[in-house]
PAZAPA-4460 file (N, C-alpha, C; in steps of 0.05 Angstrom, whole numbers, plus 32768, in hexadecimal, padded with zeros to 4 digits):
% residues 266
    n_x    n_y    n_z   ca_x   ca_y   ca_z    c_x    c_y    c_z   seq   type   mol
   7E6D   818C   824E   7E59   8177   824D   7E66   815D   8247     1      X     A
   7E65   8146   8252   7E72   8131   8252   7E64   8120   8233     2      X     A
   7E79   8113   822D   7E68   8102   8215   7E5F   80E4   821D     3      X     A
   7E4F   80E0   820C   7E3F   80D0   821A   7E3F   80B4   81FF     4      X     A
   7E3F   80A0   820A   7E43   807F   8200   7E28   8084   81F5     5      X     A
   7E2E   806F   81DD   7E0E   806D   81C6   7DFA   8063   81D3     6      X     A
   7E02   8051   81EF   7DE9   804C   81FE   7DDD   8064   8212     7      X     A
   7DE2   8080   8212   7DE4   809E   8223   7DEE   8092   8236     8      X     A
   7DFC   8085   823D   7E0F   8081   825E   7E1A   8096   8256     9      X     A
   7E2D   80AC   8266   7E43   80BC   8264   7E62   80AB   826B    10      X     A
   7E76   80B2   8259   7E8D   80A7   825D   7E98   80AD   8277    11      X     A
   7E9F   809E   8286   7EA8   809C   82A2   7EBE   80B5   82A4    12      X     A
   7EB9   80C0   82B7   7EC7   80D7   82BD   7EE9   80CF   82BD    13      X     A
   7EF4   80BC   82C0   7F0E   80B7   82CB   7F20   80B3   82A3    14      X     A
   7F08   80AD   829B   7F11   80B1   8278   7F16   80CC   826F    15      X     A
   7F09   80DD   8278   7F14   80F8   8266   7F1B   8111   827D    16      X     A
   7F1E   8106   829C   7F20   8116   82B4   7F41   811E   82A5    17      X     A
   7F47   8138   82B2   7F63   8142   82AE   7F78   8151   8292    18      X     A
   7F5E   8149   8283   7F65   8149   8262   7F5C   816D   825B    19      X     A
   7F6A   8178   8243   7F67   818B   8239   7F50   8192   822B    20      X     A
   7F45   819C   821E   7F2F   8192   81FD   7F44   8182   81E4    21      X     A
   7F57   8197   81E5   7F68   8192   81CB   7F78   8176   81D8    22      X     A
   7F79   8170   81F2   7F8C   8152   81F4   7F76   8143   81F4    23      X     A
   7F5A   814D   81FE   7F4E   8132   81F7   7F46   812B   81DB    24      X     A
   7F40   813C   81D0   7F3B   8136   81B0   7F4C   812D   81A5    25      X     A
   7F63   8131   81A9   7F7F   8118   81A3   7F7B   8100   81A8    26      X     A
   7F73   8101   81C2   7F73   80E3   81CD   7F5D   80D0   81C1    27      X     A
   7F45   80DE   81BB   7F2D   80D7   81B0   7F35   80CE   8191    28      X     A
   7F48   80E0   8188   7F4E   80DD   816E   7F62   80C4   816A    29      X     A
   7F72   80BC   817F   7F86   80A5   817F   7F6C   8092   8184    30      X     A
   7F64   808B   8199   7F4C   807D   819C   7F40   806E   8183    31      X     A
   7F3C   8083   8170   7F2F   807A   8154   7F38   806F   8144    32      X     A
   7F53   8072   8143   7F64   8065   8134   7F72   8049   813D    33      X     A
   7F6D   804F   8158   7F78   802E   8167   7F66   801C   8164    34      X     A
   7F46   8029   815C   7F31   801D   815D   7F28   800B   813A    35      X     A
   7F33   801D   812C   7F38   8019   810C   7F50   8002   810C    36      X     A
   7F5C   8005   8118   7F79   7FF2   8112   7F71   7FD6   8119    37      X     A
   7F59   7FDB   812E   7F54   7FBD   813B   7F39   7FAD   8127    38      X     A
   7F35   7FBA   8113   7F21   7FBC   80F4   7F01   7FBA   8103    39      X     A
   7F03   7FCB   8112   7EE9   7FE6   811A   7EE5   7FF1   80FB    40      X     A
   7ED0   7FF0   80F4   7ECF   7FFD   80D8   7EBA   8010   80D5    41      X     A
   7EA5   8012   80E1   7E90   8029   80E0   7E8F   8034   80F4    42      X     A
   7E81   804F   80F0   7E7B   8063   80FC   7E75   805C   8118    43      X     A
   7E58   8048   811B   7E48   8043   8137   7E5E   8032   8147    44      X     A
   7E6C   801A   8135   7E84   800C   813E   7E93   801C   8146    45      X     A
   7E9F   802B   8145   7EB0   803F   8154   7EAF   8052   816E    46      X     A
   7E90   8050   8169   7E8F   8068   8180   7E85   804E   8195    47      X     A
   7E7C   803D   8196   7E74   802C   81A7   7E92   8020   81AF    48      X     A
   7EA3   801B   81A4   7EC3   8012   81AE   7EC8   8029   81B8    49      X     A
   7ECE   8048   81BB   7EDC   8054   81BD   7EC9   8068   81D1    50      X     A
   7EAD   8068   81DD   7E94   806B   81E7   7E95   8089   81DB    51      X     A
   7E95   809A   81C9   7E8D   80B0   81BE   7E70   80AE   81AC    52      X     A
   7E6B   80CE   81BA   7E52   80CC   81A0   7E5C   80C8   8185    53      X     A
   7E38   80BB   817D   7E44   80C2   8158   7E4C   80D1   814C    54      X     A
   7E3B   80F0   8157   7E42   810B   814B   7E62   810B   8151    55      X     A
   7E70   8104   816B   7E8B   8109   816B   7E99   80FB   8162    56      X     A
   7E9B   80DE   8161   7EA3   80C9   8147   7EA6   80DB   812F    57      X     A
   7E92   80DD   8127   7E96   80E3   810B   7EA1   8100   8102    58      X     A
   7EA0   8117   8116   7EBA   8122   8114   7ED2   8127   8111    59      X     A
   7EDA   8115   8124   7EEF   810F   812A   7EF6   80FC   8114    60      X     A
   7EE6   80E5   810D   7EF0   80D7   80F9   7EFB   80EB   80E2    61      X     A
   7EEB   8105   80D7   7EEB   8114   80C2   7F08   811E   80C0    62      X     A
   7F0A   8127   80D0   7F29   8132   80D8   7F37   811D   80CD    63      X     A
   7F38   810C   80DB   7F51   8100   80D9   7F54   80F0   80BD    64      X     A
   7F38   80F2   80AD   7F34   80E7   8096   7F45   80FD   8080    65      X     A
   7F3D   811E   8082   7F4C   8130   8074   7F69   813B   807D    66      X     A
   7F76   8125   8091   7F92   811D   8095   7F95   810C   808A    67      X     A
   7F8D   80EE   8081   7F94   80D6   807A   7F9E   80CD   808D    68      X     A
   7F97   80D0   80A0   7F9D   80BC   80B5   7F87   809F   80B6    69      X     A
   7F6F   80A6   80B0   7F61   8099   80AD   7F4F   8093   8089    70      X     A
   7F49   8087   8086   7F39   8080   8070   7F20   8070   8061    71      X     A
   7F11   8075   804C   7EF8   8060   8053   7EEE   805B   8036    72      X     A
   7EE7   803F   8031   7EDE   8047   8015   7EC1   8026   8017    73      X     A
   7EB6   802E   8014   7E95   8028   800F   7E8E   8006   8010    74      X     A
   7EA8   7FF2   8010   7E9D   7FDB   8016   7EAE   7FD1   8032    75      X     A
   7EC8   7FD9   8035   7EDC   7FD2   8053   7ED2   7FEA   805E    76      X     A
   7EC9   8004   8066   7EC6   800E   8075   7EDC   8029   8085    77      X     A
   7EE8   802C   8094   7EFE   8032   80A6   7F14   8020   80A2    78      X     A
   7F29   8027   809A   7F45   8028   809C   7F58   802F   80A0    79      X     A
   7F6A   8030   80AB   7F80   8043   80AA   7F88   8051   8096    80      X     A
   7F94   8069   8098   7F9E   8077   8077   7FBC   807A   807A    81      X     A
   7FC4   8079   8067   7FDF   8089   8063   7FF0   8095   806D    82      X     A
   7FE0   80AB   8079   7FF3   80B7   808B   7FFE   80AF   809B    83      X     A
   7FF9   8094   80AC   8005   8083   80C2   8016   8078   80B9    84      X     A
   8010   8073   8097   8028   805D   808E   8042   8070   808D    85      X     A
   803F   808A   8081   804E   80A7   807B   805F   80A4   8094    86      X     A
   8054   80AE   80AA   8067   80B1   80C0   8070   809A   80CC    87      X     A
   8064   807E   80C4   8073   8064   80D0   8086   8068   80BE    88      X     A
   808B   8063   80A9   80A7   805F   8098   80BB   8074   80A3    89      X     A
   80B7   8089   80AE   80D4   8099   80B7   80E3   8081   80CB    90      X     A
   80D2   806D   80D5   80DE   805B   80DF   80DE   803E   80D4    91      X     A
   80E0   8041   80B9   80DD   8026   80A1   80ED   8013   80A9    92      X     A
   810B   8016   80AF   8119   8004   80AF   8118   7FF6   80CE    93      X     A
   8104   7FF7   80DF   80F3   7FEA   80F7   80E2   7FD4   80E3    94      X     A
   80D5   7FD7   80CE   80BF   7FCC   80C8   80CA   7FA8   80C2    95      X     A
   80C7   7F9B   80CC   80CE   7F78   80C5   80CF   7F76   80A5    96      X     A
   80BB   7F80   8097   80BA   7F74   807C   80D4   7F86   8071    97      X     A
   80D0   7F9E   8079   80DF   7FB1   806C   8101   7FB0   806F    98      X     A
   80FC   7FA8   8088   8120   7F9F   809D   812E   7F83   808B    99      X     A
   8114   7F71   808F   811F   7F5E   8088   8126   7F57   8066   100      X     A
   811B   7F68   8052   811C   7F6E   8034   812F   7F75   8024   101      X     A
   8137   7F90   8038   814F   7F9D   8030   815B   7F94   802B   102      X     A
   8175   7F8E   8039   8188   7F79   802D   8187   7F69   800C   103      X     A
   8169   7F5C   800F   816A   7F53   7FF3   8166   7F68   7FD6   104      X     A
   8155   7F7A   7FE2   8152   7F99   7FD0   816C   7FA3   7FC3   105      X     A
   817B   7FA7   7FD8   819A   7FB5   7FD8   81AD   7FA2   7FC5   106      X     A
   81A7   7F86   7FC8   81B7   7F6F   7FB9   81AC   7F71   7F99   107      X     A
   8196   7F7B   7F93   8180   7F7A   7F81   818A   7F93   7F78   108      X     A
   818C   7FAB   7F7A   8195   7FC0   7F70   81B4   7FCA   7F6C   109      X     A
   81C1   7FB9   7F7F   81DB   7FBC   7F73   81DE   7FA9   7F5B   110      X     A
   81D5   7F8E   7F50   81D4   7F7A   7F3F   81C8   7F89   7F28   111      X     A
   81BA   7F9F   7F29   81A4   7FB1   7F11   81B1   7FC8   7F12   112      X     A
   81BC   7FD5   7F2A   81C0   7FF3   7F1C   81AE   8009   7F19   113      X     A
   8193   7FF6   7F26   8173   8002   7F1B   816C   800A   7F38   114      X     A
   814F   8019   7F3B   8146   801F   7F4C   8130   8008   7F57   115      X     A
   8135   7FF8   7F76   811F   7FE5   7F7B   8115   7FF5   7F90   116      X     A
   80FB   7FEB   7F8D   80E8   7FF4   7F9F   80D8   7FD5   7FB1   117      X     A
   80D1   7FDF   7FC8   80C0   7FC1   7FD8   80AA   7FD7   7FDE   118      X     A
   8089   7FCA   7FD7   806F   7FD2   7FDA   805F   7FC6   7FEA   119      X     A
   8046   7FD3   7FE9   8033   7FC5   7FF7   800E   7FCC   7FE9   120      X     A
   7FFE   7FC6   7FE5   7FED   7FD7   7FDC   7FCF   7FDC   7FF2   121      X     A
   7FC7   7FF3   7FEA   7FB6   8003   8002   7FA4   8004   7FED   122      X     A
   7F8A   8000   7FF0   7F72   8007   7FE0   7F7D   8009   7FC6   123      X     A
   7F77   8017   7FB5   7F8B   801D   7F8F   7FA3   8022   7F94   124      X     A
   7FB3   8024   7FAC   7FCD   802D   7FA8   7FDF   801E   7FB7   125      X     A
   7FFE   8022   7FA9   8010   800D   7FB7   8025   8022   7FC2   126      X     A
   8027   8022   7FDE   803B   8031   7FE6   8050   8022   7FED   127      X     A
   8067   8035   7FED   8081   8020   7FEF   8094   8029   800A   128      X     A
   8099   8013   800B   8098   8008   8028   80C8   8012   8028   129      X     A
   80D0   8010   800D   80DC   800E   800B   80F1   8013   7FF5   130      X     A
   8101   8026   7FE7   8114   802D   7FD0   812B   8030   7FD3   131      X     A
   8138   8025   7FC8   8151   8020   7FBD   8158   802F   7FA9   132      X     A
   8166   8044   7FA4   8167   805F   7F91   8177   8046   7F79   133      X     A
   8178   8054   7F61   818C   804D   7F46   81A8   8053   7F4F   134      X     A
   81C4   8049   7F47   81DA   8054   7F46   81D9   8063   7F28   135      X     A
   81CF   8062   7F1B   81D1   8078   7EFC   81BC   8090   7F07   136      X     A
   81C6   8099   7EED   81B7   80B3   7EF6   8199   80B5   7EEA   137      X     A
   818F   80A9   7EFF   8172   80A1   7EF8   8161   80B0   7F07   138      X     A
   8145   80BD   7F10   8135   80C8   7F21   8121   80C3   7F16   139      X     A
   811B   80B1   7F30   80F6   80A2   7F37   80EA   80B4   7F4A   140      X     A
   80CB   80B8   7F40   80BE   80C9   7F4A   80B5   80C3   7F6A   141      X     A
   80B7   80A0   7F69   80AF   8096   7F86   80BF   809F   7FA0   142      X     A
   80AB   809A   7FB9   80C1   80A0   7FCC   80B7   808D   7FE9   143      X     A
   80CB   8086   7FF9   80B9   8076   8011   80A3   8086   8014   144      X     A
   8092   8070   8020   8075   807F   8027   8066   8081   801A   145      X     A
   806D   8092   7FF8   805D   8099   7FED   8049   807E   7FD9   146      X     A
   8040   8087   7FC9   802A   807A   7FBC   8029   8082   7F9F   147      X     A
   801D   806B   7F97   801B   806A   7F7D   800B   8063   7F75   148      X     A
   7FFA   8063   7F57   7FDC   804C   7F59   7FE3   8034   7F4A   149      X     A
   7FD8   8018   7F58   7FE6   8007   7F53   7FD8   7FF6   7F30   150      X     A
   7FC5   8003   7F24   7FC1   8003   7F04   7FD1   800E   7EFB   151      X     A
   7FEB   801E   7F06   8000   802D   7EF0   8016   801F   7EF1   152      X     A
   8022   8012   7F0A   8038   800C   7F15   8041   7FEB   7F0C   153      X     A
   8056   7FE0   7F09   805C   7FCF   7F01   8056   7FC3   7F26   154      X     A
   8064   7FCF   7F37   8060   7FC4   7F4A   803A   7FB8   7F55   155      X     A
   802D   7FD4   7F53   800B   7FCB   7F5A   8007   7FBE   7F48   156      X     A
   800F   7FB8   7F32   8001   7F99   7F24   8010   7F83   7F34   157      X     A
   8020   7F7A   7F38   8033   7F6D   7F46   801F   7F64   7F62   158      X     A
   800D   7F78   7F6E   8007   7F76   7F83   7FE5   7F71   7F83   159      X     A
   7FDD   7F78   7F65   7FC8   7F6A   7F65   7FC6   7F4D   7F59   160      X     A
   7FDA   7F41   7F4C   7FD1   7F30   7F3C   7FC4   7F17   7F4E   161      X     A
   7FB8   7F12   7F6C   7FA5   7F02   7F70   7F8F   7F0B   7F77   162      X     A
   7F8F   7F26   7F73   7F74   7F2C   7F75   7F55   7F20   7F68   163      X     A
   7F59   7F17   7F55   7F42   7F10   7F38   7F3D   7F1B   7F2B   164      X     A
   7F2D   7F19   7F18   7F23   7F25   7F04   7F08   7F42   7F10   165      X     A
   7EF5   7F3E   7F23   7EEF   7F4D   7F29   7EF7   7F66   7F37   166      X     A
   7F0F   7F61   7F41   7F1A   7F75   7F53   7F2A   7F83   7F45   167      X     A
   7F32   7F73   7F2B   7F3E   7F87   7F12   7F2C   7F98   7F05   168      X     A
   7F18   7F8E   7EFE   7F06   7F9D   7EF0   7F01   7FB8   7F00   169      X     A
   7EF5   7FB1   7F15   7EEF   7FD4   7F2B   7F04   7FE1   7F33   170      X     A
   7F20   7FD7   7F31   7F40   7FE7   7F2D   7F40   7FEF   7F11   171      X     A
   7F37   7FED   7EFA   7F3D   7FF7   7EE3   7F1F   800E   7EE3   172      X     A
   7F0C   800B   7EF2   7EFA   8017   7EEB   7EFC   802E   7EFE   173      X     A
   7F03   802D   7F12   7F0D   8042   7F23   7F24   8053   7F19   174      X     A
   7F39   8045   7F0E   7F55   8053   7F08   7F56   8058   7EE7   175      X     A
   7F50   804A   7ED6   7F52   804F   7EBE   7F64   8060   7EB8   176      X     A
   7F5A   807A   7EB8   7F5C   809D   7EB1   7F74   809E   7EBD   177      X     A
   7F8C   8090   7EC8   7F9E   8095   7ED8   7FB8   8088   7EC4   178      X     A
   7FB0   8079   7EB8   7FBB   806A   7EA3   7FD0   8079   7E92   179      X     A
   7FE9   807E   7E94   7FEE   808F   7E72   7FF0   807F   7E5A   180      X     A
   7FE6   806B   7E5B   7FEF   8057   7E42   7FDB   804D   7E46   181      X     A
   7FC1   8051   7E37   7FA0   8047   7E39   7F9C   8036   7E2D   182      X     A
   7F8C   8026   7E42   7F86   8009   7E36   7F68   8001   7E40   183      X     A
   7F58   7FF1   7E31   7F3D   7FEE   7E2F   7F38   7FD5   7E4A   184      X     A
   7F28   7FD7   7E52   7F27   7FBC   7E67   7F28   7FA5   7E67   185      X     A
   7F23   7F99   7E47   7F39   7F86   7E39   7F4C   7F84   7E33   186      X     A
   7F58   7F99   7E36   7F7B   7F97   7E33   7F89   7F99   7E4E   187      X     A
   7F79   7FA8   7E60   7F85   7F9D   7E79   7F7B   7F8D   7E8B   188      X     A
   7F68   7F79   7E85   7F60   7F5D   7E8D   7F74   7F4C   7E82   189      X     A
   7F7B   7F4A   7E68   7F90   7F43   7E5E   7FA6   7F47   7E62   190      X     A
   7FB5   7F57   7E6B   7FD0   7F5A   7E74   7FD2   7F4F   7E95   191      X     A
   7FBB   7F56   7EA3   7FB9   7F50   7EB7   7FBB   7F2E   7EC3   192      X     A
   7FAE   7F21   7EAC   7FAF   7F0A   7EA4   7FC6   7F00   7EA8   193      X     A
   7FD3   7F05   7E93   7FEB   7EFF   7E85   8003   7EFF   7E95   194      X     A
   8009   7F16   7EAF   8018   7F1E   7EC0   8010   7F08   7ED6   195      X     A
   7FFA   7F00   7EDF   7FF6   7EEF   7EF1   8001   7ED5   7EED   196      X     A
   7FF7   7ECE   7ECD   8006   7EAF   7EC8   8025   7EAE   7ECF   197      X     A
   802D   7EC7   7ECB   804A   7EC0   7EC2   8059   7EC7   7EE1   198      X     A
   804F   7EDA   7EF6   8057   7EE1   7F0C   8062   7EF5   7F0D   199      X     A
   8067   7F07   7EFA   8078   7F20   7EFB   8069   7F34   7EED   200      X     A
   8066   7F4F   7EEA   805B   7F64   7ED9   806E   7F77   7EDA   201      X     A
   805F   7F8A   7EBF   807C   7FA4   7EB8   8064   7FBD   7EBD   202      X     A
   8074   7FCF   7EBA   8071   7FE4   7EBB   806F   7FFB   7E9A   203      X     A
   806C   7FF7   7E8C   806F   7FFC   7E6C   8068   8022   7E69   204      X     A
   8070   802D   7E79   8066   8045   7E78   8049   8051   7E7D   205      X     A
   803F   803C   7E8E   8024   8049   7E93   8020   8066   7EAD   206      X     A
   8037   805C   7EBE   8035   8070   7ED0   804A   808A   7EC8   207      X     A
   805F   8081   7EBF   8074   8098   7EB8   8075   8087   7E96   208      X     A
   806F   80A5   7E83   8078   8095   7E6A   8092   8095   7E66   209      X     A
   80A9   8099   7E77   80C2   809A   7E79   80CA   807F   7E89   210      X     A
   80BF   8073   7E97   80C6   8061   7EA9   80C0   8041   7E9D   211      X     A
   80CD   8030   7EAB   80CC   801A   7EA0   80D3   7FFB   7EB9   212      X     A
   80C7   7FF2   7EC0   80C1   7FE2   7EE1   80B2   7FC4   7ECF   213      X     A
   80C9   7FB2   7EED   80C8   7F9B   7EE8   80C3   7F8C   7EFA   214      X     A
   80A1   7F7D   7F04   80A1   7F80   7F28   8089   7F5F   7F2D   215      X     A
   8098   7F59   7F4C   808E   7F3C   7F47   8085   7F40   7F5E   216      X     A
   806C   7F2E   7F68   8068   7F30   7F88   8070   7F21   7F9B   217      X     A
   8073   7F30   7FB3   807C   7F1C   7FD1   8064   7F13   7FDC   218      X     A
   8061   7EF9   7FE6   804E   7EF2   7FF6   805E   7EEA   8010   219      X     A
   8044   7EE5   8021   8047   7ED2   803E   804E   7EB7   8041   220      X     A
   8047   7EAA   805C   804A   7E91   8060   802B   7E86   805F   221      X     A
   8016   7E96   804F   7FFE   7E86   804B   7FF8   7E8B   802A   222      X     A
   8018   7E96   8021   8013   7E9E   8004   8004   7EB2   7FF6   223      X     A
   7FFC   7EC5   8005   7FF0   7ED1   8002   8004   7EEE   7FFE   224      X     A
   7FFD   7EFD   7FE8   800B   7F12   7FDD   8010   7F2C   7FF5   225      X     A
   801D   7F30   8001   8021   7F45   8015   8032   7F5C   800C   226      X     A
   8043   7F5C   7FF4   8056   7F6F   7FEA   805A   7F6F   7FC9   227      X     A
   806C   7F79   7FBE   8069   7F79   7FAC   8090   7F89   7FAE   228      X     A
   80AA   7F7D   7F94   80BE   7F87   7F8E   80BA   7F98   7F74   229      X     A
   80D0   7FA4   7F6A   80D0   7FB0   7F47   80EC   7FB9   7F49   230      X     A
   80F6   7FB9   7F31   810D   7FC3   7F2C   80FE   7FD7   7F15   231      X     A
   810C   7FFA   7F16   810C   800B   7F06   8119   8016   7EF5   232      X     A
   8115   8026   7EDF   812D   8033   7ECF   8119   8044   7EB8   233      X     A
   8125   805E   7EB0   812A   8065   7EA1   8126   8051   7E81   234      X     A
   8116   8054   7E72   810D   8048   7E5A   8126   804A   7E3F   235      X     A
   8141   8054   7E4E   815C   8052   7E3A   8166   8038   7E4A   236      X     A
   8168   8030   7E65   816E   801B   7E71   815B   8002   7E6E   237      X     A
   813A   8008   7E62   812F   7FF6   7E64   8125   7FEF   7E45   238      X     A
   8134   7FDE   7E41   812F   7FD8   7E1A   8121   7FBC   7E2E   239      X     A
   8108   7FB6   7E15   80FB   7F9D   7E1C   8105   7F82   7E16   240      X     A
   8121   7F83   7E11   8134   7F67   7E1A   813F   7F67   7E34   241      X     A
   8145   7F82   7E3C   8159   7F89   7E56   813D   7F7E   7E6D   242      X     A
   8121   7F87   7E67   8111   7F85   7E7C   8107   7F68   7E7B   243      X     A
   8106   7F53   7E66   810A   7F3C   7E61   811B   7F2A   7E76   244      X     A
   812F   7F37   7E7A   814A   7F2E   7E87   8148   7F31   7EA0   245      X     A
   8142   7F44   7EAA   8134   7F4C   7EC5   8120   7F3C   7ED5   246      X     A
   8112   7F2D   7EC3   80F9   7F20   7ED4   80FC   7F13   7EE2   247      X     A
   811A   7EFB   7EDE   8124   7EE8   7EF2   812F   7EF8   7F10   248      X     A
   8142   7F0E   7F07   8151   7F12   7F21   8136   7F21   7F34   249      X     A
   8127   7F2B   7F2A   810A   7F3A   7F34   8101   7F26   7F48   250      X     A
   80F6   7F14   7F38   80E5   7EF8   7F43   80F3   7EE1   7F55   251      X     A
   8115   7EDE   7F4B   812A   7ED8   7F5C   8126   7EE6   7F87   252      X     A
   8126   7F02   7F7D   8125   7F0F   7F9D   810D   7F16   7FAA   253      X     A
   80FA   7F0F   7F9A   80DE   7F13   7FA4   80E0   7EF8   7FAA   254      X     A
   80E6   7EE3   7FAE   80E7   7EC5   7FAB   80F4   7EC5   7FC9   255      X     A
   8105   7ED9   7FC8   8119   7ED4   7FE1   8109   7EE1   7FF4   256      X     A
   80FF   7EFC   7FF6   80F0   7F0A   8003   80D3   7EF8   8012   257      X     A
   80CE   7EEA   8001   80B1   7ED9   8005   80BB   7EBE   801A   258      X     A
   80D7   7EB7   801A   80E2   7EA2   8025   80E7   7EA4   803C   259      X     A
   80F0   7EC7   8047   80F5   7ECC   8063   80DD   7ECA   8073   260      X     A
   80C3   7ED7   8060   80AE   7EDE   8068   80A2   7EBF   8075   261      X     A
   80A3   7EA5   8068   809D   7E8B   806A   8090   7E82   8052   262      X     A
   808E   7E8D   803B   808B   7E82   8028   808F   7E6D   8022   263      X     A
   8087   7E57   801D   8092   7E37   800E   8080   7E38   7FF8   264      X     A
   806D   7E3B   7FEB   8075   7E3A   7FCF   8077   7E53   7FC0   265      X     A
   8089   7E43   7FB2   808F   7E62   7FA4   80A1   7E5E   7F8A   266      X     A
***
């Protein structure tokens, strides 16, 4: 039975002529995601770009939602998920921000000794785009690709601090419970604060009570926050003078990072 466009036209035979079930449901399923990338964001929006029923839209969406290929949350709609980011990074060092970073990452962690990481943040979470291991014998739980929530991370504060005050409040009210070092929504309106004035935030053991991160953000050429650096360590490497000391060379290469990008102020 042919499927048929939300107006019942049927999709032109030369669209799905030659195809398998299982290759067209692929293809239907790429479809949706080319369709999401182009910020297609609902259900009817999608099947009208891509001429599928709703019933098959939203199948198909489902799938690919309990892959993370796709994702959705109640005010943007359809997004891409994770998983695209997952299997793009096997080819990270293609990525411009990521290509062009390195270099200063690598300059940044041989100068520390520490573990740097380059982020990005996705709904509550900042995945990284990018790590630079410790030369001590240090082990960070992060890994390309992966994710973190960015209320724990020295880096995801780093990456919210222009968000506002409202967009903090529904990140603390969402994440809270994720916290290992609990703090009331006045204490992290206040730190949140506090990290924005100054341009840099730490990491104080909220995500690893072992860990200890020192992380400033990258923006664009419209200034606008697109990444986020951190240097890591082990809480015997990170006495709160040593992480004191840190904030310049941190904010120093996120400075540089923001400069390739076209940053001028900064």
């Amino acid at each position: 039975m042919q499927d048929k466009q939300p107006s019942g036209k049927p999709v032109p035979p030369s669209a799905t002529a030659g195809k398998t079930p299982s290759s067209q449901t692929l293809m239907r399923g790429l479809d949706i995601i080319e369709a999401v990338s182009e910020g297609v964001a609902d259900i009817a929006g999608l099947a009208a770009k891509t001429g599928m029923t709703y019933s098959t839209t939203h199948r198909i969406l489902s799938a690919l939602q309990a892959r993370h290929y796709v994702t959705r949350d109640a005010v943007r709609g359809y997004r891409l998920g994770r998983k695209l980011l997952e299997l793009g990074y096997r080819a990270y060092s293609q990525v411009d921000l990521t290509r062009m970073a390195h270099p200063i990452l690598e300059r940044l962690a041989r100068e520390t000794s520490d573990t740097v990481h380059l982020g990005y943040a996705e709904q509550d979470q900042v995945i990284y785009l990018d790590k630079i291991a410790s030369r001590r014998a240090v082990e960070i739980s992060s890994r390309i690709g992966g994710s973190k929530p960015l209320i724990s991370t020295g880096i995801g504060k780093a990456l919210l601090m222009d968000a506002g005050e409202e967009e903090w409040r529904k990140i603390y009210e969402r994440n809270a419970h994720l916290l290992r070092v609990p703090a009331t929504l006045e204490q992290w309106l206040q730190t949140m604060r506090a990290y924005t004035k100054n341009g840099y935030s730490y990491d104080l053991g909220e995500d690893e009570q072992s860990i200890r991160c020192v992380a400033a953000p990258v923006r664009d050429s419209s200034g606008r926050i697109v990444a986020a650096i951190s240097v890591s360590s082990t809480i015997e490497y990170m006495s709160p003078e040593r992480m004191t000391k840190l904030v310049a060379s941190v904010q120093k290469s996120a400075r540089q990072i923001s400069a390739e990008l076209g940053a001028t102020t900064l």
